[in-house]
C-alpha positions as CSV (number, residue, x, y, z in Angstrom):
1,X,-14.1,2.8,-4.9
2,X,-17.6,3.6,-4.5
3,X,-18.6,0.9,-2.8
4,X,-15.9,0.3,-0.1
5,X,-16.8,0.3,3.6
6,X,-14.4,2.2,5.6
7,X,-14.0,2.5,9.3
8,X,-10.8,2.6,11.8
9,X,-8.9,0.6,13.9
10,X,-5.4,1.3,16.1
11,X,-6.0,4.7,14.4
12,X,-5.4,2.8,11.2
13,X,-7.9,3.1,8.1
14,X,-9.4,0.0,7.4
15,X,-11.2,-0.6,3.9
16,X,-12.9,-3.4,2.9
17,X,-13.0,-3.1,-1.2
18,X,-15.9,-3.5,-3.0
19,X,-14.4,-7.0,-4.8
20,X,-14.4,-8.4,-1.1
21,X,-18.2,-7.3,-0.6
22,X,-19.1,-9.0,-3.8
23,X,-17.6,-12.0,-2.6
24,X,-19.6,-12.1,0.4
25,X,-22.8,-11.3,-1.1
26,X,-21.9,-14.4,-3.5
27,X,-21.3,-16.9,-1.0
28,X,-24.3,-15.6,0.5
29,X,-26.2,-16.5,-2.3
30,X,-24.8,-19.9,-2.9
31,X,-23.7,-21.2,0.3
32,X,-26.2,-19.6,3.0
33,X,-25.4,-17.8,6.2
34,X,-23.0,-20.7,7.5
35,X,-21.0,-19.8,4.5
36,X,-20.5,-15.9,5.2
37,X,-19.8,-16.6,9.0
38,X,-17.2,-19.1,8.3
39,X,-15.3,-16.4,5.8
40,X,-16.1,-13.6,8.3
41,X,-13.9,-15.6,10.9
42,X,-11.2,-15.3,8.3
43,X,-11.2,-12.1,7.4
44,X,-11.3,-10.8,10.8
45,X,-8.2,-12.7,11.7
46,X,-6.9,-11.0,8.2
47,X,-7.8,-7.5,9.9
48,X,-5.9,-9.1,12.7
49,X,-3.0,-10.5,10.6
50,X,-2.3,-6.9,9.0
51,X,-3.0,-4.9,12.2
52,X,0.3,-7.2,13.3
53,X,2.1,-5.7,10.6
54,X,1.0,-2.4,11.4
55,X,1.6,-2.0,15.1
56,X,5.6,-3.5,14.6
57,X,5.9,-0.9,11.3
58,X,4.3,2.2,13.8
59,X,6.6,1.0,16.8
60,X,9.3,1.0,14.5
61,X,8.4,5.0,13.5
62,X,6.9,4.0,9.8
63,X,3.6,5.7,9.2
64,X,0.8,2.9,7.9
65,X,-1.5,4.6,5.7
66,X,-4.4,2.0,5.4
67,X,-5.4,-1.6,5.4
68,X,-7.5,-2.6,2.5
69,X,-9.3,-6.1,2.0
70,X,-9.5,-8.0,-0.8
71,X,-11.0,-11.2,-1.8
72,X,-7.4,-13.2,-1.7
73,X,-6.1,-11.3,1.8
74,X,-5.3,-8.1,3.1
75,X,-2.6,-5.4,2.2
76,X,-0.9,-2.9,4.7
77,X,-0.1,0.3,2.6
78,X,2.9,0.7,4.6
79,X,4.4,4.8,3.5
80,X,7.8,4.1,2.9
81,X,10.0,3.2,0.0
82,X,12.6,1.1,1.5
83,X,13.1,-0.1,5.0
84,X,16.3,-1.1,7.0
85,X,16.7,-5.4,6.5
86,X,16.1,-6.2,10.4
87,X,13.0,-3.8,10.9
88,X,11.1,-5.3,7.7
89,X,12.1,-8.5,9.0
90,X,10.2,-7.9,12.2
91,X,7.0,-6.8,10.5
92,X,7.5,-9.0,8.4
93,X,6.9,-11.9,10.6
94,X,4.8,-10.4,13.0
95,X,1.9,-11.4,10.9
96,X,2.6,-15.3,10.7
97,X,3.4,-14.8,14.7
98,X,0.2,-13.9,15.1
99,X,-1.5,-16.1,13.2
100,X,0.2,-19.3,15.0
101,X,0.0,-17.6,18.6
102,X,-3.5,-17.9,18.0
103,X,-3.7,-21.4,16.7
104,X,-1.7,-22.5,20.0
105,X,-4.3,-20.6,22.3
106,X,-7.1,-22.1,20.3
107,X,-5.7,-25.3,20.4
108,X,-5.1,-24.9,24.0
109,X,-9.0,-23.5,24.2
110,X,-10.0,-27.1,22.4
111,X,-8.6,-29.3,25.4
112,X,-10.3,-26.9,28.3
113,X,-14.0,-26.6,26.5
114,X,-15.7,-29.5,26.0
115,X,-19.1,-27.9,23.6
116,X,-19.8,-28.4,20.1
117,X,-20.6,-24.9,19.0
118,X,-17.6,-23.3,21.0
119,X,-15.8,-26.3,19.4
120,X,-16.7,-25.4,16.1
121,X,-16.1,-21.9,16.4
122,X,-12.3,-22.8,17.7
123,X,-12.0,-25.5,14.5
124,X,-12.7,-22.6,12.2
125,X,-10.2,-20.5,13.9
126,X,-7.3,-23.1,13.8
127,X,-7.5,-23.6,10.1
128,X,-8.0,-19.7,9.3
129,X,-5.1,-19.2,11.1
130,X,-2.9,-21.8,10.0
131,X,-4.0,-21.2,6.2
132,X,-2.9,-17.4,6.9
133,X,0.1,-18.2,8.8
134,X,1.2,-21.1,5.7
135,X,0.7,-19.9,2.9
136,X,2.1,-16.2,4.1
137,X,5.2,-17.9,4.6
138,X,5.7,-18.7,1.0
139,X,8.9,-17.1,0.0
140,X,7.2,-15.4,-2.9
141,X,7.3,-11.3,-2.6
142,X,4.6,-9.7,-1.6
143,X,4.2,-11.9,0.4
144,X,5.8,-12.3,4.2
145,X,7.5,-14.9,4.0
146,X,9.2,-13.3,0.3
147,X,10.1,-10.5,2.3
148,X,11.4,-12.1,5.5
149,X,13.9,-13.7,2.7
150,X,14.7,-10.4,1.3
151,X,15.1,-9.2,4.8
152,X,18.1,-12.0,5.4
153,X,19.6,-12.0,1.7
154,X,20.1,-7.9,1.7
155,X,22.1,-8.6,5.2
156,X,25.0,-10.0,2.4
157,X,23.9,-8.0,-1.2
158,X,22.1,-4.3,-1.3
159,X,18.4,-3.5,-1.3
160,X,18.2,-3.9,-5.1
161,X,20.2,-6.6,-5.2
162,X,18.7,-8.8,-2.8
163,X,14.6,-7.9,-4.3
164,X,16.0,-8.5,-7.3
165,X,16.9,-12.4,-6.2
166,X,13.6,-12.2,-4.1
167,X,11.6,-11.4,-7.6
168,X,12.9,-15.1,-9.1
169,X,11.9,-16.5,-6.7
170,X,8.5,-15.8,-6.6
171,X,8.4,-16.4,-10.1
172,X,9.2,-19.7,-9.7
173,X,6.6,-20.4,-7.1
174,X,4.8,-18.6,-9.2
175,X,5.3,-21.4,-12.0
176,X,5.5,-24.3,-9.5
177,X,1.9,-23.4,-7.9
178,X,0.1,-22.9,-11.3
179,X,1.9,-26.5,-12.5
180,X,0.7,-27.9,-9.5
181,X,-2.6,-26.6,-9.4
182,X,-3.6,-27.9,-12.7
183,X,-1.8,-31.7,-12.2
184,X,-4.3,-31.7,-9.0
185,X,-7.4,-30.6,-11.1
186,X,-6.7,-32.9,-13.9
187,X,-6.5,-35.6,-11.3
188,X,-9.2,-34.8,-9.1
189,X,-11.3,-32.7,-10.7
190,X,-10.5,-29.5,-8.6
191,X,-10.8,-26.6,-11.2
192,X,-12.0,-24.4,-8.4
193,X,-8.8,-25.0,-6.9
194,X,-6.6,-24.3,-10.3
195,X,-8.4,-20.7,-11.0
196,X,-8.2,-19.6,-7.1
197,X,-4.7,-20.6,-7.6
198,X,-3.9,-19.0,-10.6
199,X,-5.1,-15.6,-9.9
200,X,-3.2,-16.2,-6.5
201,X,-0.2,-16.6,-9.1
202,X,-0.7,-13.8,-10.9
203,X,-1.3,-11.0,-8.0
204,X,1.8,-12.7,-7.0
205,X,3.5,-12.0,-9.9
206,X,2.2,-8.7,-10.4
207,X,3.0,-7.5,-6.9
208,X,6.4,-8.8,-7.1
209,X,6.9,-6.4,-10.6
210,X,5.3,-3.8,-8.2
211,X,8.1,-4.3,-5.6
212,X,11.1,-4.5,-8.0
213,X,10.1,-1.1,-9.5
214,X,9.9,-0.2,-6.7
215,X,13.4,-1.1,-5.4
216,X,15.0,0.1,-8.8
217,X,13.4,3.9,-7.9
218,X,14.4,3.6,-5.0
219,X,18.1,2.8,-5.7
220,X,18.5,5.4,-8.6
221,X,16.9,8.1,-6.2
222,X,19.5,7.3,-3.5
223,X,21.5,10.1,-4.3
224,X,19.3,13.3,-5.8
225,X,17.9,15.9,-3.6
226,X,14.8,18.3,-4.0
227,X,17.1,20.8,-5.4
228,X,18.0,18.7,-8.4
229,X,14.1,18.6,-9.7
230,X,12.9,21.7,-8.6
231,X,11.6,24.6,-10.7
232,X,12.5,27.9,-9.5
233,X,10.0,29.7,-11.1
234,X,6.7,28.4,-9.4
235,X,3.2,29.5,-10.2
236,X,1.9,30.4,-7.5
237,X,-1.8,32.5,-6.6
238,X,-3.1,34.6,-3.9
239,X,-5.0,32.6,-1.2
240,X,-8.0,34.9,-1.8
241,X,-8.4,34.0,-5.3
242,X,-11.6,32.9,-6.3
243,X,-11.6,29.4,-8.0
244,X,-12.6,30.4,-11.8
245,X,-9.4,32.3,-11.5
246,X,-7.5,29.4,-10.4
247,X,-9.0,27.1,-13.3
248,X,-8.3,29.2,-15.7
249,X,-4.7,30.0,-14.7
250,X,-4.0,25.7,-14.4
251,X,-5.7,25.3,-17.5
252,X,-3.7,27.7,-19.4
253,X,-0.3,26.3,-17.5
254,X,-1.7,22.8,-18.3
255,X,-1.3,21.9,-14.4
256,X,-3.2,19.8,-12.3
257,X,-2.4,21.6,-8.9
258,X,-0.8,25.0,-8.0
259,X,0.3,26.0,-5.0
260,X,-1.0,28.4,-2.8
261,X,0.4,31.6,-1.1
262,X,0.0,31.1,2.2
263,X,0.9,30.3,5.6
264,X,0.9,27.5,6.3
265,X,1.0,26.3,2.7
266,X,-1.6,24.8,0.4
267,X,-2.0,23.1,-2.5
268,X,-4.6,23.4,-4.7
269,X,-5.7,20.5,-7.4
270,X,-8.0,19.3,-10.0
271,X,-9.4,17.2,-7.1
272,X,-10.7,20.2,-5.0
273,X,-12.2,21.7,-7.8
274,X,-13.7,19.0,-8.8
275,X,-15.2,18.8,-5.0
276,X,-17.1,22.8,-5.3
277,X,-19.9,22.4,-8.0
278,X,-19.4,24.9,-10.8
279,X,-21.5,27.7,-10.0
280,X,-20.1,28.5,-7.3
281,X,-16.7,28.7,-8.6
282,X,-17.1,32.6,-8.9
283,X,-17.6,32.6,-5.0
284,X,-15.2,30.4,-3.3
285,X,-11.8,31.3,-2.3
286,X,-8.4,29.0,-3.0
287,X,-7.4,28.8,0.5
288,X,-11.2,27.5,1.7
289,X,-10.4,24.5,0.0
290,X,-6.8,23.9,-0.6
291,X,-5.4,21.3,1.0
292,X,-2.2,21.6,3.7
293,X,0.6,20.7,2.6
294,X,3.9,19.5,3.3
295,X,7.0,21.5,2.1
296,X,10.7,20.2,1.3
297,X,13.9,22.0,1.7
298,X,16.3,22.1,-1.3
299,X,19.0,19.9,0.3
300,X,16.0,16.9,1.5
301,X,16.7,13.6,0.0
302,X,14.1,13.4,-3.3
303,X,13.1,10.1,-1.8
304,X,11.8,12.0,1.1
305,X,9.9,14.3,-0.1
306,X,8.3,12.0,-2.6
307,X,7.1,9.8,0.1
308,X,5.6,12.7,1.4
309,X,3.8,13.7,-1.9
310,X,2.6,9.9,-2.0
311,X,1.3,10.1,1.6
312,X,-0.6,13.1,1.3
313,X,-1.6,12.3,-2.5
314,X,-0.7,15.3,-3.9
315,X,1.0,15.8,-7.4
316,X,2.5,19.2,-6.0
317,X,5.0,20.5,-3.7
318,X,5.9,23.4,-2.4
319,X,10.1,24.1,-2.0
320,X,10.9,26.8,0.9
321,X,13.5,28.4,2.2
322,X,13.5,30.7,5.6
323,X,10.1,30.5,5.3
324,X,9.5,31.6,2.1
325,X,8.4,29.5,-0.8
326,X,10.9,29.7,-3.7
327,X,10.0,27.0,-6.1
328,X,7.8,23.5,-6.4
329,X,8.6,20.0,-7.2
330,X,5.9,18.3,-9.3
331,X,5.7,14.0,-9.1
332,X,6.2,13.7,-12.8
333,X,9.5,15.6,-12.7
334,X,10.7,13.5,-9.4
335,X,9.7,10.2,-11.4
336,X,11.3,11.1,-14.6
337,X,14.5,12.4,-12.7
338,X,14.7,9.0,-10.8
339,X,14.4,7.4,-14.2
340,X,17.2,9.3,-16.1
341,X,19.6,8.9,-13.4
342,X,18.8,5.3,-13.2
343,X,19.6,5.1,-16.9
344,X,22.6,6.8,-16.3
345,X,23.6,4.6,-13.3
346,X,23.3,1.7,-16.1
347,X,26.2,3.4,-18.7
């Protein structure tokens, strides 16, 4: 978004969305300064919560994209489509670890330092953390604690098998928070608590849809390869083609990207273009602003080299072979070749 901050940490891109900036500037408004600090603390130790995730998925050789901020929490955009049982296990939990490591230290902090604003400071830290560490251990995917349970149930059923199980429950946490929720504001008057609760619920349940669509793509694209998608007659334009060329040759191919001739590879999309401003179309080359690319090999799993298109967010991919580029793959035909042979898989 427009409005999202952006800055690094661990070598990790860190965004805080322009929802959680709202947020802030609201409680700023109602509840003062005290108000912003005290949310602050929590969303650092959310930075700090995620960054725990991270560093176990990076040691374990999975690439981490990004860390984005919302209002509810924080979301690792972890590149990979399915990970072994023990490894998501461990990052998994590394998250709650954290979070009650550093309620024990604070707690330990509390008994050594005996002043009220170092106190306070230390108060607010012990119930960030143990909120975070809790309520991430909910066995409800996305959450940790839903995937620390898919982790141990795909040790006895397979990946699809075992989200699939994971998915109910979180439905019925789902169910069981939103029916608790509104008994306790009927009761006690706490209709703050039933809405922050049901759109907890329902990015719950929409993130746990996420993950099983997930899982059943993944499952039905087990077995393809790059060859089984690819078209062997590519499109592809000179690297010293000027960019009106280019537009007029994807427009007439109905293509949002084409790759380009060159060495190392490039691709060029609607997204470049839309970068160079239109008069100077008639000027600029293809290869000044095409992006790098990485290229597949006709026997590479499909799931591979889709994770590669998703990581470098490109709808194109070039297919080569000693060196030379002999055909693309294209993320619509990967997706609806996952879906047939998923279909299939159901006969």
């Amino acid at each position: 978004m427009a409005f999202s901050l952006n800055f690094k940490l661990m070598g990790i891109e860190i965004e805080l969305h322009w929802s959680l900036m709202l947020l802030l500037l609201l409680i700023l408004a109602s509840g003062g300064i005290d108000a912003v600090i005290t949310i602050s603390i929590l969303f650092v130790f959310v930075i700090l919560h995620e960054l725990s995730h991270s560093y176990v998925a990076i040691k374990n050789g999975i690439d981490v994209r990004k860390i984005t901020l919302f209002p509810i929490g924080g979301m690792a955009m972890i590149d990979e489509t399915s990970i072994p049982p023990d490894v998501e296990f461990k990052i998994s939990i590394a998250g709650p670890l954290f979070n009650f490591i550093v309620v024990f230290l604070a707690l330990f902090l509390q008994l050594l330092i005996n002043d009220g604003a170092v106190g306070q400071i230390l108060s607010i830290t012990i119930q960030a953390n143990l909120v975070l560490g809790l309520f991430n251990l909910l066995p409800a995917i996305p959450l940790d604690g839903g995937r620390v349970w898919r982790s141990i149930r795909e040790k006895k059923v397979d990946h699809l098998k075992a989200t699939v199980d994971a998915v109910k429950l979180s439905k019925f946490i789902v169910i069981t928070l939103i029916v608790m929720s509104a008994l306790l504001a009927f009761e006690f008057d706490a209709f703050g608590l039933l809405l922050w609760n049901t759109l907890i619920a329902a990015v719950i349940y929409i993130g746990s849809d996420s993950e099983l669509n997930v899982a059943i793509l993944t499952a039905a694209g087990r077995n393809l390869s790059v060859r089984d998608v690819t078209n062997f007659s590519p499109v592809l334009v000179n690297a010293n083609l000027k960019l009106k060329d280019c537009f007029s040759l994807m427009y007439s191919i109905n293509s949002p990207a084409v790759v380009v001739s060159s060495n190392p590879p490039r691709v060029l999309s609607y997204r470049q273009l839309s970068g160079i401003e239109k008069s100077k179309w008639g000027i600029v080359r293809a290869i000044d602003v095409a992006q790098i690319c990485p290229a597949c090999e006709l026997n590479d799993p499909l799931l591979d080299a889709w994770k590669r298109m998703r990581s470098s967010d490109l709808s194109l991919l070039p297919v080569v072979f000693d060196g030379e580029i002999i055909g693309t793959i294209s993320e619509m035909d990967v997706e609806k070749r996952i879906v047939l042979n998923r279909l299939k898989t159901l006969e």
